[in-house]
Every structure is written in C-alpha cells, then in structure tokens.
N, C-alpha and C positions, 0 to 999 in steps of 0.2 A: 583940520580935526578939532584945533583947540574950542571953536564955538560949540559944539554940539558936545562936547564933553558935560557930564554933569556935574555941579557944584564940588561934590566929593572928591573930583579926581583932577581939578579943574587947576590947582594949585600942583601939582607933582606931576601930569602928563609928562613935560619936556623932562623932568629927572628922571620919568621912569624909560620913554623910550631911549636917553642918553647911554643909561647903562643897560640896554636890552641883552649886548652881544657880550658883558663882561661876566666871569663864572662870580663874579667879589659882590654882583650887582646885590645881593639879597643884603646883606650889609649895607652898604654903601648908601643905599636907595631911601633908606629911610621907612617911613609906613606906606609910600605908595597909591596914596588915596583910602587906604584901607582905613573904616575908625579908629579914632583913637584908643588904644589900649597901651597897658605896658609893655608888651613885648614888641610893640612897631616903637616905643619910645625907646626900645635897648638897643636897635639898629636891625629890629629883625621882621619882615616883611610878611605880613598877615594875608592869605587869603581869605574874603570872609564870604560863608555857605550861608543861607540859611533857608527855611520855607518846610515843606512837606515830611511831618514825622517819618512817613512812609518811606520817601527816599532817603532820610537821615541814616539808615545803618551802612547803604550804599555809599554815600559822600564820606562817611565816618572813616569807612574801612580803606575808604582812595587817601582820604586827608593823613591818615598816620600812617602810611606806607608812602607818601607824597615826603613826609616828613623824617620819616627814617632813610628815606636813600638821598636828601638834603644834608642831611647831618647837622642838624640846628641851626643852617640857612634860611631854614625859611618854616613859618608856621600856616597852620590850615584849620581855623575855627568854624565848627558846623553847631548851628542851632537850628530849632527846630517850631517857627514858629506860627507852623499851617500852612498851608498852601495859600489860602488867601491873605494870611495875616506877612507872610514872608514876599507875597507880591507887592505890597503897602510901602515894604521898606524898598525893595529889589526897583519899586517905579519910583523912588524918592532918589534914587544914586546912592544909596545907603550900604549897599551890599556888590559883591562881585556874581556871584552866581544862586540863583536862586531853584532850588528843587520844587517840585509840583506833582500831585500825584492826578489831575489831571492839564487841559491846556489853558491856558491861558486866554481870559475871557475879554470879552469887548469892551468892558469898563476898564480893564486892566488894561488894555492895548491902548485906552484913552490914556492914562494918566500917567504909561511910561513919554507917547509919544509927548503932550501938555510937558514934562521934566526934559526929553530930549533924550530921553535913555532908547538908544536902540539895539534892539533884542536877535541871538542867535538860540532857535530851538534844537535841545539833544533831546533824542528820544532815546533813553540811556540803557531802560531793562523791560523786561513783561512780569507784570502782576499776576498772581490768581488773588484777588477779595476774598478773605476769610472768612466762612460764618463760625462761630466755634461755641462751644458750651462748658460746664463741665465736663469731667473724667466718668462722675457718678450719676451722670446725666441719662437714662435708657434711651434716647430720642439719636438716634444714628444721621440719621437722612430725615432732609425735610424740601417740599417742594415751592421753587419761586415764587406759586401764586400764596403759598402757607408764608412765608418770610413779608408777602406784600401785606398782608391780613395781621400781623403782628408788628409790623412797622408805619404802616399808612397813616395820616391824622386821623382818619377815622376810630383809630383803636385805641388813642390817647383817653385812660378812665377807666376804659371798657376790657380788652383783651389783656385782662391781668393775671391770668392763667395757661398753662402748656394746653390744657385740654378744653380751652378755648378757639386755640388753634386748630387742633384737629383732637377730633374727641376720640382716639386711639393714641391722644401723648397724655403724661400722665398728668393726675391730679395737683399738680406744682404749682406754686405763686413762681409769677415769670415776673425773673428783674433783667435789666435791659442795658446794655453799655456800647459807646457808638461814637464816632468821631463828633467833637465839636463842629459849630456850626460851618467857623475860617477853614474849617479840613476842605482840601479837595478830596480827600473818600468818600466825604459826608456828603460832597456834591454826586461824585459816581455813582454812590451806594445807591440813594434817595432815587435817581435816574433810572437806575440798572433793573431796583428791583419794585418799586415804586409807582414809575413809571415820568414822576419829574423832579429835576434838582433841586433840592432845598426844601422838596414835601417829605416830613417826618413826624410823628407823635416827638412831644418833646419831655413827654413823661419818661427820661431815660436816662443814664448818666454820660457826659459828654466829656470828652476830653479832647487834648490838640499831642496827648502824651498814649503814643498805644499802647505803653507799659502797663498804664493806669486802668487799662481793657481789660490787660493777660491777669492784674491782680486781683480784679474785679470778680470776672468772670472764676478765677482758682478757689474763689472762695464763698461763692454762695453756690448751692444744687443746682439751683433753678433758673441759674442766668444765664443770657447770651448775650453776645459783641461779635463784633465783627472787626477787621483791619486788615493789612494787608500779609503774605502770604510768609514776611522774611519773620514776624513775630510769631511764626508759629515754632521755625525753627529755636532750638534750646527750651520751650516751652510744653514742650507736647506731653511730658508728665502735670502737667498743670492743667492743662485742657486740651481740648479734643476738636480738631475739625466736623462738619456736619457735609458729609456728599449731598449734592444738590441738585433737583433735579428740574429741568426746563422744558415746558412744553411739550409736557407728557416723554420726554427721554428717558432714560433709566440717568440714576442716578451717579452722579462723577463728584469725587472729590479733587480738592485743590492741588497741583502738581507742577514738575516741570513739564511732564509728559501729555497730561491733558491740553496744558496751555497750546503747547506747540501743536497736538494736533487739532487743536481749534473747539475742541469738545467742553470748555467751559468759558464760553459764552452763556449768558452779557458777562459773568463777574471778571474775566481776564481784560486786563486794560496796559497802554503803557503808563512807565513815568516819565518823568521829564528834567530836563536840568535845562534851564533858560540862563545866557552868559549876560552880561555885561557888553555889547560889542566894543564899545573906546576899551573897556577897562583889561581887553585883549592885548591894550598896546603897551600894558605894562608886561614884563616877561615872567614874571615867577606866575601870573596869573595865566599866562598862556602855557607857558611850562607843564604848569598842575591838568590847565583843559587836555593837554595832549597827552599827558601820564594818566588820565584820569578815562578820556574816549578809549585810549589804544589797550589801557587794560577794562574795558568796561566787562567784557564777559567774565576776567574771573573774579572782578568784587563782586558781581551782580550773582553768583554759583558761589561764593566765598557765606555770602550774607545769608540765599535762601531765595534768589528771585532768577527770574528765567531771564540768561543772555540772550540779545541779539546773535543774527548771521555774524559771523566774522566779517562778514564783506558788508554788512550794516555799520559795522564800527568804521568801519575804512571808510563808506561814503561818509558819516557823518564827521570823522576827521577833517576831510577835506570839506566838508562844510563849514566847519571854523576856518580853516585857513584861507578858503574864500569868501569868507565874511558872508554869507549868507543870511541876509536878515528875513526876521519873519517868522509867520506858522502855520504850519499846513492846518491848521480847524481852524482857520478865519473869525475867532474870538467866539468861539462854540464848543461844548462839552460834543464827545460822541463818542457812541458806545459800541461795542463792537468791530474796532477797526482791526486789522491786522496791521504787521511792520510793515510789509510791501506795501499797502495800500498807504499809509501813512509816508514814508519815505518817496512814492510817486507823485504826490498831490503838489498841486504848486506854493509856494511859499506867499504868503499875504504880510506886507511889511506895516503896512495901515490899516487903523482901524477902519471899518466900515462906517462911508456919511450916510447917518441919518436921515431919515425923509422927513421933511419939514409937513 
C-alpha cells in the first residue's frame, strides 16, 4: 500500500493502521495524515471534509454527532469549498473525504489518478434544486423553458426584468443569485436548465456559500437563486420556492415526495461523498465512513434532503468495505439518473484515454 499512498498520509500510514484495532487509537495516533491543525497537534485525530456547500449541512450533521458519541476522541472538520474547488484539494491528498454535488469529472479523475489518490464513490442523499424568490414575490410557478430565457448567455444585459420573462410576471428589475462558477450546482443547474454545464449569463451574484443566496434573495422583491433543497429548510419565512414546470407538465414544487416519485426531473439529482481509499486504512476515518453511510438516511431527513433505500445504504457500506474504486458516470455530469440506475452501472476506476 505504502507506494500509492499520497504524500499527506505517506508519513503515518503504518501508525495509523498499528493502532486501527485499539479504542486509545484517536489519541495515541497522532494527526493521522490529517493537516496540520491544533487539535491533531493536542493528540486528537481530525477527519477532514471538505468540497460541495450543498452537501456540507449533511457532512455537518454526521461530523458533530461522529464527535459527540467519540467523546473528544476524535474531531471532524467540514469545509465547504465547491465541489470543484474541494476536488483540487481532495486530488492533491490534501483532504480525507470530499462532498460533490455532482460527479466527478475526467479532469478530475486525471489529476487524482497523475497524485495516486484513489477514489471510493458514496452516493449519499437525493436533491430537489431550488429555484426560489422572495416571500413578496407574486410569481408562484415558472416554467424550465422561462428559467432557460432568464439564465442563458443570451440574456446576460438584456433579460433584466420579471416581465421580460414572461409578460404576465410583473413589472420588477430581476436581480439574480446562483452558485459560483467551482459549484457543482452551477454545473447541474447550467446543464439541467440550460441545456449545457458551465453556460450561464454571468451578470448575477455567485457564490460557493448558499447562505449568501437565502440572504440575497430575502432581501430584495425581485430576485431569484437557486441551491439546493436542505437550504430551503429553516429558511422558508425568508423566501419562497417556485413550482416548476417541465415540458408542458403541470407544475411541481421541490419535495421529498416529488423527488421519489420521480416528478421533478431534470432538477432532482444525487450528491456524493468521494473517500480517500489508502486514507480508509486509518481507523477513526473509517469509523466516521461507516457512522456516516449506516446513518446516511437520518442526517440526510435530519438536514432537508431525500434519503436513499435503506438497502442503498447497506450496499454502499459494503462498497467501502470492499474498496470499491471508481464511478459510475465515467468522468461525466448526468442528469436525470435515478439511485437504481446509478448504483447498477459499473464502476470506472480510470480515467478515459484520450484519442490522439
């Protein structure tokens, strides 16, 4: 193992699997490969999160419940620094596990595999995509091809009005708030509604913080943002989801219940938590992965996000414990998938060679 281990963990591997089987290990252990912080220099053992705001309130709510039944064994720091900006670090050996709020792309599969980092995919919870507005907002329901007409490059200048949109919304200057560019939402969203990742009017305010959406959006008439569905929850006197309607459907807002029966498509999607595989063979990291999988459905209903089957959890357990490398979208965004169909596909551990 010791070769493919990356730099960061390269140095404590054999300390950490020495003390795997002892309860003292979170102690003893040292930091574990984990960055340097204070609390890995007090003797106390860091898991470190970090990547997709989206899935940060999910990792959030595992890492202080990871940490309250440790009893100050062991600590679990989650940042949040984009889905693409947290794969930067996550393919550098910088990190133990990294959140995404979509999958992990073929640049990215380059430059874990170019470090030697290799990857176990959890597909952890199901999203609905938020559109949301003000409270004071009269606009209820708007339709994907209206959402594509208000976000497209094309409208960058131009579509600076609700009733630009559709001339039955009202006479409002439309201000506009949206995940930064490193979001993997920004990639879904762009994709979803759009029609490809990474095409957006950039006249709009961006952030890698959805917080910065719900306060955006609470305080002007006439804005809209979007993110993902767990910020809606505690927020919903602040702003307002918009039901959405697809290809002439009636229109559905964002739910558990939609998600599951499948009726909010494209904007339902999963997340993701991509592991570390060496950094498995330290224990308090594997400890957390299996405290973390085995309760995935109630942080995931804890936070505001749709759990897996229970029998989804169970196989993706055993997917950590049989190291399972790899990803089912083969270093490709897609939209629309379901768990089953996702969980069936076969796992891709390499990137795809290029044709010369």
């Amino acid at each position: 193992m010791g070769a493919d281990l990356p730099n960061k963990f390269l140095a404590v591997a054999a300390k950490g699997a020495a003390c795997a089987l002892v309860v003292s290990f979170l102690a003893a252990c040292g930091d574990g490969g984990a960055p340097k912080n204070s609390a890995a220099k007090a003797g106390v053992f860091t898991v470190v999160v970090d990547g997709s705001s989206t899935v940060f309130p999910i990792s959030e709510a595992a890492g202080e419940a990871f940490q309250a039944q440790q009893k100050g064994r062991a600590r679990v720091t989650v940042a949040e620094s984009g889905t693409g900006g947290g794969f930067r670090k996550f393919c550098r050996g910088e990190t133990h596990i990294q959140g995404a709020s979509r999958p992990i792309l073929q640049s990215e599969m380059e430059a874990c595999a170019a470090a030697g980092v290799k990857f176990i995919e959890i597909p952890i919870a199901f999203d609905a995509l938020t559109v949301v507005v003000h409270p004071d907002n009269p606009v209820t329901s708007i339709t994907s091809a209206e959402l594509k007409k208000a976000w497209e490059p094309a409208a960058e200048g131009k579509i600076t009005n609700w009733n630009q949109i559709n001339p039955s919304f009202p006479n409002m200057p439309l201000k506009l708030y949206g995940a930064g560019t490193a979001s993997g939402t920004f990639d879904y969203f762009t994709e979803a509604v759009v029609g490809k990742a990474k095409s957006s009017r950039t006249d709009y305010t961006p952030t890698e913080d959805d917080n910065v959406t719900v306060q955006g959006v609470s305080g002007d008439r006439g804005s809209m943002g979007y993110f993902g569905m767990a910020y809606l929850q505690g927020n919903t006197s602040r702003v307002r989801a918009l039901t959405i309607s697809h290809d002439g459907k009636p229109p559905v807002a964002p739910s558990t219940e939609t998600v599951i029966a499948g009726a909010y498509q494209p904007l339902a999607r999963p997340v993701f938590l991509y592991l570390n595989a060496d950094a498995l063979e330290l224990a308090p990291v594997r400890m957390f992965m299996d405290f973390y999988v085995t309760g995935g459905a109630r942080f995931a209903t804890q936070v505001g996000y749709v759990p897996l089957p229970a029998e989804s959890y169970a196989e993706l357990d055993k997917r950590i414990t049989d190291r399972r490398i790899g990803t089912a979208f083969g270093g490709h965004q897609s939209v629309g998938a379901t768990i089953s169909e996702i969980l069936a596909r076969p796992l891709v551990a390499a990137p795809e060679t290029k044709s010369e």
